[in-house]
LOMAR-124953 format. One record per residue (C-alpha): x, z, y; residue in one letter. Coordinates in steps of 0.05 Angstrom, whole numbers, plus 32768, in hexadecimal, padded with zeros to 4 digits. Layout:
XZYA...
! end
This chain:
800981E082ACX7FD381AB82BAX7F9081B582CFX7F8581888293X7FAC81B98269X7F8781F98290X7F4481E88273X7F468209822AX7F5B824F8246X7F3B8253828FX7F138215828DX7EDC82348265X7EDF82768290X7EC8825182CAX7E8F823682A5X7E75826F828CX7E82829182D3X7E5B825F82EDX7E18826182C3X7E1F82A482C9X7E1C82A38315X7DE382678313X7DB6828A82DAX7DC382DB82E7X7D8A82DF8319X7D5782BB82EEX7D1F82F382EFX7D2482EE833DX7CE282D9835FX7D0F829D8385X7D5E8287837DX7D96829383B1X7DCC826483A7X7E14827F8392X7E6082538399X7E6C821C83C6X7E3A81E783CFX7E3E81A283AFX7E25816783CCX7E1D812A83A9X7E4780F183C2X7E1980C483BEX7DCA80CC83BFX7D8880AD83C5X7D3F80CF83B9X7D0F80B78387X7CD680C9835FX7D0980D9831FX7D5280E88332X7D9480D68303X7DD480ED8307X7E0880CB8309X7E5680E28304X7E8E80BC8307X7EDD80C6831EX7EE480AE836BX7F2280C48368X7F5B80C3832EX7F8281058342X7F838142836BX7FB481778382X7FCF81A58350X7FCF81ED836DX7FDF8233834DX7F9F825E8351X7FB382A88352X7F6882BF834FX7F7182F68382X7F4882D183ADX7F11829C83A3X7F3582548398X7F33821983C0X7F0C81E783B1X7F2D81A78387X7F4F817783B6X7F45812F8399X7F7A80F9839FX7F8880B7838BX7F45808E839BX7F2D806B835DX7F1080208370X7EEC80248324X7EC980648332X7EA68040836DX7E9680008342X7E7B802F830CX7E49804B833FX7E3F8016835CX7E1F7FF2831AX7DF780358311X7DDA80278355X7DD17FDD8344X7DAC7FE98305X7D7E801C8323X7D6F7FEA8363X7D567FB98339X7D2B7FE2830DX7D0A80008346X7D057FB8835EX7CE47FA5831DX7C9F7FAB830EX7CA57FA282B3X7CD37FE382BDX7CB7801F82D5X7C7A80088306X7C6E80328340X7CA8805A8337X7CE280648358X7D25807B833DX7D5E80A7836DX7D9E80B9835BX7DCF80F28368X7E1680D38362X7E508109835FX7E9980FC835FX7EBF81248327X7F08810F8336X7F12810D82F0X7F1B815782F0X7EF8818182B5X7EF581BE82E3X7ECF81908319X7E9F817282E8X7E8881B382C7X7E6F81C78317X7E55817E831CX7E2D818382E5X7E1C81C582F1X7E0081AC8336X7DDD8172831AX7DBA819F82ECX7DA981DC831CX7DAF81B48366X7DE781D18387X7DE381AD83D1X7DE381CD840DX7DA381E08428X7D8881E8846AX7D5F82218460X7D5C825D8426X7D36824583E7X7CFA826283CEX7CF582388396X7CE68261835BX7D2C825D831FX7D0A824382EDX7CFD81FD8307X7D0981BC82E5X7D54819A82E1X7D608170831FX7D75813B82FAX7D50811782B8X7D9080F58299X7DD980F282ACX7E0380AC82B0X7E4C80BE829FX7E8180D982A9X7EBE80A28299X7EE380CC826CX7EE980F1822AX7F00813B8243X7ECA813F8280X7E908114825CX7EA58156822EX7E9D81928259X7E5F816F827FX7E44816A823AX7E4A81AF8227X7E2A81C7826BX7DEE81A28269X7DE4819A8218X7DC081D78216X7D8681BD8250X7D85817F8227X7D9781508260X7DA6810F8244X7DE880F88256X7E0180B58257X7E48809F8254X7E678056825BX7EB1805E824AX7EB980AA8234X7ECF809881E7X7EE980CE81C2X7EC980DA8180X7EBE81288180X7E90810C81B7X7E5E80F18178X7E5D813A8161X7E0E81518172X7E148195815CX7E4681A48197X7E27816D81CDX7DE1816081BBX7DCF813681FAX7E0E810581F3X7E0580C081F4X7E2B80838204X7E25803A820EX7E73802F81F2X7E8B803A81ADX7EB0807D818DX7EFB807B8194X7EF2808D8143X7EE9803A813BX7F178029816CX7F5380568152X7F4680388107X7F427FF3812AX7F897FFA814BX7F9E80168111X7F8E7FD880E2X7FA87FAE8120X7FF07FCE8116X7FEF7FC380C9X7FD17F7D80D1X800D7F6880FBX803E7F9180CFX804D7FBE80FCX8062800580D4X808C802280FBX807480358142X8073806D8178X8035807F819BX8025809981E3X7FEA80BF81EEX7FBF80DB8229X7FC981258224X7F7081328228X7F3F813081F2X7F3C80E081F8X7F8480D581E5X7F92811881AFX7F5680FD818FX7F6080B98192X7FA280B78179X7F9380E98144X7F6580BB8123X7F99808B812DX7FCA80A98109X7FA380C180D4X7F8C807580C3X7FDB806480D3X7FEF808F8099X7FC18080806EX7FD280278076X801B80428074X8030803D80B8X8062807280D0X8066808C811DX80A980988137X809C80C08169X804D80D4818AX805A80F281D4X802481028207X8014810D824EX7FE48110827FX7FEB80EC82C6X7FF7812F82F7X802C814482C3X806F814A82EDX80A1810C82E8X80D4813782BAX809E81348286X809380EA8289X80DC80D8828FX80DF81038248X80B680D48229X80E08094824AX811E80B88229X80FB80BE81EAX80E8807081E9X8128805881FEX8149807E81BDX811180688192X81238035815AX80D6801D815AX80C47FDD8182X80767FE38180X8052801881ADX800E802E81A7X7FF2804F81E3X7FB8807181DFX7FA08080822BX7F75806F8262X7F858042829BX7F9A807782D5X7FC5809F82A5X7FE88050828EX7FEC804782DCX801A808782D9X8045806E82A8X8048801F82BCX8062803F82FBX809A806282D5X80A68035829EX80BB7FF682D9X80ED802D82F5X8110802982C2X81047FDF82ABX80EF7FF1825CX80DE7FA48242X80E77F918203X80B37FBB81E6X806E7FA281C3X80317FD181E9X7FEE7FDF81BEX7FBA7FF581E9X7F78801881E6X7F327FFB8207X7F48802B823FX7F8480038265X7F877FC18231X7F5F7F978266X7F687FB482A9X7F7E7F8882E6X7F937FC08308X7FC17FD482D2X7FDC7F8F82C2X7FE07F87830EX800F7FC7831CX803B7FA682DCX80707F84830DX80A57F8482DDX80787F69829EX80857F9C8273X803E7F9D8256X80477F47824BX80377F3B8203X80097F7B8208X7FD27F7881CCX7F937FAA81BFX7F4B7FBB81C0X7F1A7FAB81FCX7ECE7FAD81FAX7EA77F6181F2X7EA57F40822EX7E647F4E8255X7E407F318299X7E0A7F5382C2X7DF17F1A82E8X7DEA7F388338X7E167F678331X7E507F52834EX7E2E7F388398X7E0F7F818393X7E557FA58394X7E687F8083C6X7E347F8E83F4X7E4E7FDC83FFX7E1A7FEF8434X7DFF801C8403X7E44804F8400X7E48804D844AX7DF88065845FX7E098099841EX7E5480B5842CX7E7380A08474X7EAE80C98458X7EB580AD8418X7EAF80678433X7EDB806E8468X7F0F8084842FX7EF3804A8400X7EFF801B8439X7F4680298450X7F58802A8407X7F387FE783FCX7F5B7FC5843BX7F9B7FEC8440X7F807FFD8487X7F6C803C84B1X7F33805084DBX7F4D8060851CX7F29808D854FX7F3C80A88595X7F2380E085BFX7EFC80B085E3X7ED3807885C4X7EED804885F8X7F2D805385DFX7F18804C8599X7F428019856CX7F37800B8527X7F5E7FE384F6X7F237FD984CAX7ED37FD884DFX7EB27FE6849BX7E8B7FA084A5X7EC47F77848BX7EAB7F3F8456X7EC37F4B8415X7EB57F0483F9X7EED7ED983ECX7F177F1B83E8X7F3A7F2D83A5X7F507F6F8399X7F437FA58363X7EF97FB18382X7EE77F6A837DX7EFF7F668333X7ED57F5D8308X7EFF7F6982C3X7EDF7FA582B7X7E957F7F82AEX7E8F7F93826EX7E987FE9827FX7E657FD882BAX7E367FB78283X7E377FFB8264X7E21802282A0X7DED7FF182ABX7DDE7FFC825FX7DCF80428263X7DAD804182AEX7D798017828BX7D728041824AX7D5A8074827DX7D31804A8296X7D0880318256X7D09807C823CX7CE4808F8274X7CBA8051826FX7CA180658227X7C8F80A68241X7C70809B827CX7C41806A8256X7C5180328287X7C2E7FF18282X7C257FD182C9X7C1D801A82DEX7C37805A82C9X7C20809782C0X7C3580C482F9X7C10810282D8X7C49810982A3X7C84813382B9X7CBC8114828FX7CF28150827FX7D35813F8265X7D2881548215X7CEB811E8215X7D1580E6823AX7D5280FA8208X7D2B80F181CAX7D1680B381E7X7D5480A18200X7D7280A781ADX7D348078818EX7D38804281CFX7D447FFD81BAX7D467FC381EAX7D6A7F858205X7D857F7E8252X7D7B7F3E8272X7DBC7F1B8255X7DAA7F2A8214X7DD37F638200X7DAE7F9881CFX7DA77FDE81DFX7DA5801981A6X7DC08056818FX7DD480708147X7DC880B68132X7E0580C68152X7DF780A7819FX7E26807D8197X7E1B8026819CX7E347FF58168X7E7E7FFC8161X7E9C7FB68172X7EE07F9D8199X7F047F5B81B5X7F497F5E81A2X7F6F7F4F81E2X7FB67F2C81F3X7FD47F308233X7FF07EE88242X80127EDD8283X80047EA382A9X80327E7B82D5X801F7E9B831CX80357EE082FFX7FEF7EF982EBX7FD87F0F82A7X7F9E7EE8827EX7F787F1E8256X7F6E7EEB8214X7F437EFA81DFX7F677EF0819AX7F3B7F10816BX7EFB7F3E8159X7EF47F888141X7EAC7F95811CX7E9D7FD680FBX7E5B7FC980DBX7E827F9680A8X7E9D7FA58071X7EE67FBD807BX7F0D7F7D8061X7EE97F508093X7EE17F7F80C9X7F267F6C80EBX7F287F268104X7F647F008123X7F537EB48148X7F7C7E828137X7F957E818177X7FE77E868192X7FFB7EC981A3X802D7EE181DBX80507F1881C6X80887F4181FAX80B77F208220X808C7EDF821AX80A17EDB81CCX807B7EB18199X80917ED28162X806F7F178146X80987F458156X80BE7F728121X80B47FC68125X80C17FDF80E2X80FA802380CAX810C7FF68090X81077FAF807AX80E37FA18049X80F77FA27FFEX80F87F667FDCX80D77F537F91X81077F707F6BX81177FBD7F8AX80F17FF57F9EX80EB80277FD6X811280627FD0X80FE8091800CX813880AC8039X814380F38042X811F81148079X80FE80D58091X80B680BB8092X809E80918052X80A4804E8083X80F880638080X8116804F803AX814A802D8014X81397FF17FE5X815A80027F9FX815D7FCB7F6BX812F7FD87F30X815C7FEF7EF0X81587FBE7EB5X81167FAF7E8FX80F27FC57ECDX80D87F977F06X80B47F967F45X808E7F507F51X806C7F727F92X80937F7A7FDEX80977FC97FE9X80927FDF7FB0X809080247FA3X80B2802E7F55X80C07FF67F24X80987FEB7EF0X80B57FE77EA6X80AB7FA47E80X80897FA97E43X80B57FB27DFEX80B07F6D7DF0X80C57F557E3AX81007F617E61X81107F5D7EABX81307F207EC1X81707F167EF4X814B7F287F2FX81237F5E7F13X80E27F3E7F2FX80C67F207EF2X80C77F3B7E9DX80D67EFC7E79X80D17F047E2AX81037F207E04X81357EF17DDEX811D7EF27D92X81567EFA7D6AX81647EF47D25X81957EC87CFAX817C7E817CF7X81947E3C7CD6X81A07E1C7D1BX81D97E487D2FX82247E547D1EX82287E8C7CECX81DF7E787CCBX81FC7E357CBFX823A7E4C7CA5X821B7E767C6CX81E47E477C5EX82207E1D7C53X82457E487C2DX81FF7E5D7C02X81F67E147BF3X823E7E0A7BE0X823C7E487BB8X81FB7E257B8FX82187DE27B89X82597E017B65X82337E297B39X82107DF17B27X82447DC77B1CX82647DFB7AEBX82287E037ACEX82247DB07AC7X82727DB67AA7X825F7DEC7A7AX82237DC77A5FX824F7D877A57X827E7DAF7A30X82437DDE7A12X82637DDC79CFX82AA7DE179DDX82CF7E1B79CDX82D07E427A0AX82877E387A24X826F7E4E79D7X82A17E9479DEX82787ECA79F1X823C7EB279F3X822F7E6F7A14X81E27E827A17X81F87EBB7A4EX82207E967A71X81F57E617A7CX81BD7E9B7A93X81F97EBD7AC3X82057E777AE1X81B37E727AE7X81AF7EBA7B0EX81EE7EA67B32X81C97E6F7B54X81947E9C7B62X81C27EC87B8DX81DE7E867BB1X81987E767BC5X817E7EBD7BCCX81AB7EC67C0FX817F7E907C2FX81497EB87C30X816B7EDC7C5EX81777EAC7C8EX813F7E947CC6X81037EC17CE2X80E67EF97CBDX80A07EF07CA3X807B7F197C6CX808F7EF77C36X80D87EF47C4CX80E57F347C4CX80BF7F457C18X80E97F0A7BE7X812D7F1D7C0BX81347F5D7BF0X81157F4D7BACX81327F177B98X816F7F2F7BAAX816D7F6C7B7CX81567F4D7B3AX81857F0C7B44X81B67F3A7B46X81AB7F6B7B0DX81A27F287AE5X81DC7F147AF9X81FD7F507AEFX81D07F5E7AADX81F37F1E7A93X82397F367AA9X822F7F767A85X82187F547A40X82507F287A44X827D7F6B7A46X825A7F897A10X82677F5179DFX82B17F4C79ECX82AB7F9E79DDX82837F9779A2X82A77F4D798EX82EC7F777983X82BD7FB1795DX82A57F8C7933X82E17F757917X82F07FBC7901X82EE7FC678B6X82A17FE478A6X828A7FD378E6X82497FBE78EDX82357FBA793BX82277F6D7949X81E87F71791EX81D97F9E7954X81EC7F787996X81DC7F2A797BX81C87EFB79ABX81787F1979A6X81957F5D79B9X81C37F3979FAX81817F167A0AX81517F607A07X81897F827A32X81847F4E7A66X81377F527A6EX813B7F997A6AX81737FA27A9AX814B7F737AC2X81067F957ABDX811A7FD47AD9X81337FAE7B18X80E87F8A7B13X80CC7FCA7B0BX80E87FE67B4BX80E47FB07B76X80977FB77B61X80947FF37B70X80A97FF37BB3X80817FB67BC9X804A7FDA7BB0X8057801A7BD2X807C80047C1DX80937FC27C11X80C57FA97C4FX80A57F7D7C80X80B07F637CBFX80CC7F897CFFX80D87F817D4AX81127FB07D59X81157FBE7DA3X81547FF37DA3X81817FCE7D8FX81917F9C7DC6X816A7FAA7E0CX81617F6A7E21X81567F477DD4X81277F517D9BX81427F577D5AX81147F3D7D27X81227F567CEBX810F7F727CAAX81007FC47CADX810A7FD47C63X80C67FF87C63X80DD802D7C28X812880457C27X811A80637BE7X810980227BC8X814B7FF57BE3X817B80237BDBX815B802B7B93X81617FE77B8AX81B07FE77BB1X81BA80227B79X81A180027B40X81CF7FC17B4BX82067FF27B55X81FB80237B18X82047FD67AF4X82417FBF7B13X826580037B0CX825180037ABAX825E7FBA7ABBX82AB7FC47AD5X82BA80057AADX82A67FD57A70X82CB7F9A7A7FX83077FC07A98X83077FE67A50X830A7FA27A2EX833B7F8D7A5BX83737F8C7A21X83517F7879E4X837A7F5279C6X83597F0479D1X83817EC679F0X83437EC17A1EX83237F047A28X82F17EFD7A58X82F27F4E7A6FX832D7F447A9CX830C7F127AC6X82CA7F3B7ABBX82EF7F707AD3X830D7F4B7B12X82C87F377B22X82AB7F847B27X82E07F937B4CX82D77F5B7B7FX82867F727B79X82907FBB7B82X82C27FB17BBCX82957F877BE0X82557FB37BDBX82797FFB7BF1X82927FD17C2EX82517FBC7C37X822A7FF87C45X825880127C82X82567FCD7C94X820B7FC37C99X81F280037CB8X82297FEA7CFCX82137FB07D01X81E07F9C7D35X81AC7F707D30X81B37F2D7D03X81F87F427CF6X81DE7F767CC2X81C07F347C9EX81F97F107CA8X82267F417C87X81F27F517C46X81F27F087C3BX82417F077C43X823C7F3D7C06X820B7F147BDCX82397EDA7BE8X827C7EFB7BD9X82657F187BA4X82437EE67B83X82877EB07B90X82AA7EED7B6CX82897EE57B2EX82817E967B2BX82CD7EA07B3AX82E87ED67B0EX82BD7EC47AD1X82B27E767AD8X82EA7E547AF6X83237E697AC7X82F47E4A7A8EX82E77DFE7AB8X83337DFF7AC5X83427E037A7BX83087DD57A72X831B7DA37A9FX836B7DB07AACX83827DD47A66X83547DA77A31X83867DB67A02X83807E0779FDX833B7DFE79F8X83317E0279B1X831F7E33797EX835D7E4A7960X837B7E5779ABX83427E7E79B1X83517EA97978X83967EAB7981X83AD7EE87983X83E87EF879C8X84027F2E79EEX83CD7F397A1EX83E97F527A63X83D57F887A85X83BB7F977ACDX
! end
């Protein structure tokens, strides 16, 4: 377990061991110091002293405590060339405010400079000692307990899980503290650390801002690495929270921390070599990315597109241990370029750490020139490899980088929000006022209202939270020709717009890995085309799915779409399901086939009724036109070619008036018709009765009678076709079950009641009509028209029981089609039966058509 990892469960039993030890003996009359003294590493008196902490070194030596006896003290490794230039801008800024005279006349600032090795178990006794004064003295103290904090304000620490337990320690003395580059977001939380501030923005901005990076670029299907401290579990946990809510998936989301043993780091190598993802966001700071860049070149893992927190996204150092170029193509978050004017001739004059620390510059030294300080037993044997006076101008290492600019423009930052706090309250004008004693609660609430610009320009404030405007360049790593990397700004991250603007990308040509130009592609599946939607896999995130064609009538006209949507009854979907296109109206129409052919056969129909009805009026007093009654003959032939020309209503586009006429006029046409048919059958039955000896019955069926039964036959039919126009007359109707893909316009009958009433009616008719004319059938008459009556019914009544099953199976226009194949058949079976046999005597047999053949009396045959 790391001493990272140690801190929940012992971490905090050292700090409360400790205040216990510092505070217990508070009602004594002077303190006596308790634990091992800790000296500053660097130190210089003043009239107000700040603290500064920052990690000289990026490591120490893990060792298992047994607490039987008192622990050693930490053992720091790994010298960290940032630490120094992060103290080093602390000590510029305060040099040239005490060199100032608009900033704090007449007084002087110190500083007490720890090193915190990047251990939280260190920085909890650094901040401790900051707070109390821990150093070693010379003599005992007799200074009473209950004096004032040594320090008035705090300028650090580097990261999120120290700048946390420091923090906590001092929060409750109110000392302000100050961080540059500690970023996690439970660091905004005031309730737990009431004194936290910082000059660099919450990680809560930067996690949404890589977040809408990775969508922007497409990106939903990535793994994530993580530092295993409250900087990277926070980080990334706002991360994937904004992730899952643009619909981006993680594969996989490992951690570590940088003294974790290699097995667990190779773990995560495994895991990213088996990964299907080819995007990885890594969410951790520079030394713990040193760990891994180290690891990832053993093993030669290219290929793979890096997204990189403000941490490691523009550090040299980094990009100058990348040998192998894995990182190439690299794309993330880095704060806006900054410059401190001075600054970088001050860190390179480091007279300061050698009068401070001999040690620590000795070690700074060596590390700096790869050389060692070499001493004999005598001094006239002394040899050194380096003198600690050579010129660092000209030379270009990670020291004399300047990359980092803008993290030292936030330790200037907060150095000088010190400094104007304690300007407002010492009343300073070209003096101050050396009466006030400043305490850290009075410079803190100072410290949260300050507002001021440095000297390049750059404005200084703090929200409610302590925390500075939230803004971000968006940085490519493009390598150059000599094997370097050129940190490129392509874009800009603002918070304080509104959300849809607040990502911007430069037009400007991105490098991507393996020098590509072309963005790469890191998605589970591909995405589904207009036309399908996403059916999630089994046991897979919602970024893994399978793109299923919509079913018919339903489209998708969006890419990834989640369901289908149906198309609207009168649409349907077309081919490739991305688009409804409106329904084919069908009905039977003029222009086509089988509309032609009955209009055709309708028309034909009415021409060769009227041409029998021309023939018969040519011949109007000829025999066989005057037999049995010429008068309804002529009226059949009339209602005949109102059931030729009935059909066409029948034919083209519903309307209102259609369907209303269809139906109508097909009902009383017929029972005319059939009226007519039925008084011609009656006087052949009451003809041969009336020749009966006493009989009587033609007075009672003359041609007034024939004429009555007609209309009144007929007005019934009136009457109910009246009736149900009046009631639920039919009208027009857009049937959608029929066909799925057509709409059938047709006629919906609107009452049942009232056609089948009308079907009935014609029906009761016909059926009275035949049992008439097949009665008369052998009457003895040369010409007896009930046989061919009789034929006629018969042709009638067969065609309208065949047309009911036929009607109610047929779809769509074909129902139409096959009620005006009825109304035709049956009305060609009546001009057929009844009025042909007469036109071929007419016109064929002239001589049998005369009176006394008409009389004659003949075997009539049977049927």
């Amino acid at each position: 377990m790391t001493s990272s990892q140690r801190w929940p469960e012992q971490g905090w039993a050292l700090l409360q061991l400790l205040m216990v030890m510092t505070l217990s003996h508070a009602e004594e009359p002077v303190c006596s110091q308790r634990g091992d003294h800790e000296n500053p590493q660097l130190f210089k008196d003043g009239d107000i002293i700040m603290g500064g902490v920052f990690p000289f070194h990026g490591s120490w030596k893990n060792r298992q405590d047994t607490y039987m006896q008192k622990p050693l003290p930490l053992q720091c490794t790994s010298l960290n060339i940032r630490g120094f230039q992060f103290a080093q801008t602390m000590l510029y800024a305060i040099e040239e405010i005490n060199n100032s005279t608009d900033l704090l006349p007449g007084v002087s600032l110190g500083y007490k400079i720890y090193d915190t090795c990047g251990s939280i178990a260190r920085s909890v006794g650094v901040a401790l000692a900051l707070a109390n004064g821990n150093e070693k003295a010379s003599a005992p103290s007799v200074e009473p307990c209950t004096k004032p904090a040594q320090v008035q304000a705090i300028i650090g620490e580097t990261s999120s899980s120290p700048s946390m337990a420091i923090a906590t320690v001092i929060g409750p003395f109110r000392i302000p503290m100050i961080s540059h580059f500690a970023t996690c977001a439970c660091l905004s939380d005031k309730l737990k650390y009431p004194s936290f501030l910082r000059t660099i923005p919450s990680d809560y901005y930067q996690s949404r801002a890589l977040a809408h990076l990775v969508k922007h670029f497409g990106w939903t299907w990535v793994g994530a690495v993580r530092a295993n401290n409250d900087y990277g579990n926070n980080g990334m946990a706002t991360f994937i929270e904004t992730a899952q809510h643009l619909g981006i998936c993680l594969e996989y989301s490992v951690s570590f921390f940088r003294t974790d043993p290699i097995e667990k780091i190779q773990k995560i190598i495994d895991i990213i070599k088996a990964s299907t993802s080819k995007v990885i966001v890594a969410f951790l700071s520079h030394l713990d990315m040193d760990v891994l860049i180290h690891v990832l070149s053993q093993h030669n893992l290219t290929g793979y597109q890096w997204v990189g927190s403000e941490s490691w996204i523009f550090d040299s150092q980094t990009a100058a241990m990348d040998k192998k170029h894995i990182l190439d193509g690299a794309i993330g978050l880095s704060i806006p370029k900054a410059f401190v004017s001075g600054l970088k001739a001050f860190m390179l004059d480091v007279r300061l750490l050698n009068s401070s620390n001999s040690e620590l510059f000795t070690e700074f030294w060596e590390t700096l020139f790869n050389c060692k300080f070499k001493q004999s037993k005598s001094s006239a044997e002394t040899q050194t490899d380096c003198t600690g006076h050579e010129d660092l101008t000209g030379v270009h290492n990670s020291f004399t980088d300047m990359s980092l600019m803008p993290i030292f423009n936030n330790v200037y930052k907060g150095v000088y929000a010190v400094a104007h706090a304690l300007h407002n309250i010492l009343s300073c004008n070209k003096t101050c006022n050396n009466k006030v004693q400043p305490d850290p609660l009075t410079i803190l609430q100072h410290i949260k209202n300050i507002y001021f610009k440095t000297k390049e320009g750059d404005e200084v404030y703090f929200n409610e939270n302590g925390d500075p405007a939230a803004k971000y360049e968006i940085i490519n790593w493009q390598p150059r020709d000599d094997g370097t990397v050129d940190f490129v700004t392509v874009g800009l991250y603002d918070a304080s717009l509104h959300e849809d603007k607040q990502l911007y990308l430069q037009n400007i040509s991105l490098i991507w890995t393996q020098n590509s130009r072309q963005v790469p592609v890191s998605v589970c599946s591909e995405k589904c085309p207009p036309g399908t939607h996403k059916v999630l896999q089994k046991g897979k995130p919602i970024c893994c799915y399978d793109c299923v064609r919509c079913a018919e009538g339903e489209i998708s006209n969006n890419t990834d779409s989640v369901t289908c949507v149906k198309c609207l009854p009168e649409f349907w979907s077309n081919e490739r399901r991305d688009d409804c296109i409106k329904k084919e109206a069908v009905f039977l129409s003029y222009e086509e086939i089988m509309g032609a052919l009955l209009t055709a056969a309708s028309l034909f129909g009415t021409c060769m009724t009227a041409i029998v009805a021309s023939i018969f009026f040519k011949y109007r007093n000829s025999p066989i036109v005057r037999a049995n009654n010429s008068e309804l003959s002529f009226l059949l032939l009339f209602s005949l070619t109102l059931c030729f020309l009935c059909s066409l209503t029948f034919i083209g586009q519903p309307s209102e008036w259609s369907c209303m006429l269809r139906h109508t006029a097909f009902g009383i046409t017929f029972v005319l018709c059939i009226s007519c048919v039925l008084g011609k059958t009656m006087v052949v039955l009451m003809a041969f009765r009336a020749t009966l000896p006493g009989s009587n019955v033609m007075k009672w069926f003359g041609p007034a009678q024939q004429r009555l039964s007609v209309l009144g036959i007929t007005l019934v039919q009136v009457i109910i076709s009246a009736l149900w126009l009046s009631i639920s007359p039919p009208f027009p109707f857009k049937n959608f079950n029929q066909f799925k893909d057509k709409i059938i316009l047709e006629c919906a009958l609107g009452s049942a009641i009232g056609f089948w009433a009308v079907l009935g009616y014609i029906g009761l008719l016909a059926i009275l009509c035949f049992i008439f004319a097949f009665l008369a059938r052998k009457l003895p008459d040369n010409f007896n028209e009930a046989k061919f009556i009789t034929f006629s019914m018969l042709i009638f009544c067969a065609v309208w029981i065949t047309f009911i099953p036929a009607y109610v199976s047929s779809p769509g226009k074909f129902s139409v089609a096959v009620e005006i194949f009825a109304i035709l058949a049956s009305s060609f079976g009546l001009l057929f039966c009844i009025f042909f046999p007469k036109c071929y005597i007419i016109l064929l047999k002239p001589e049998k058509n005369t009176k006394k053949n008409m009389m004659g009396k003949g075997t009539s045959k049977s049927f």
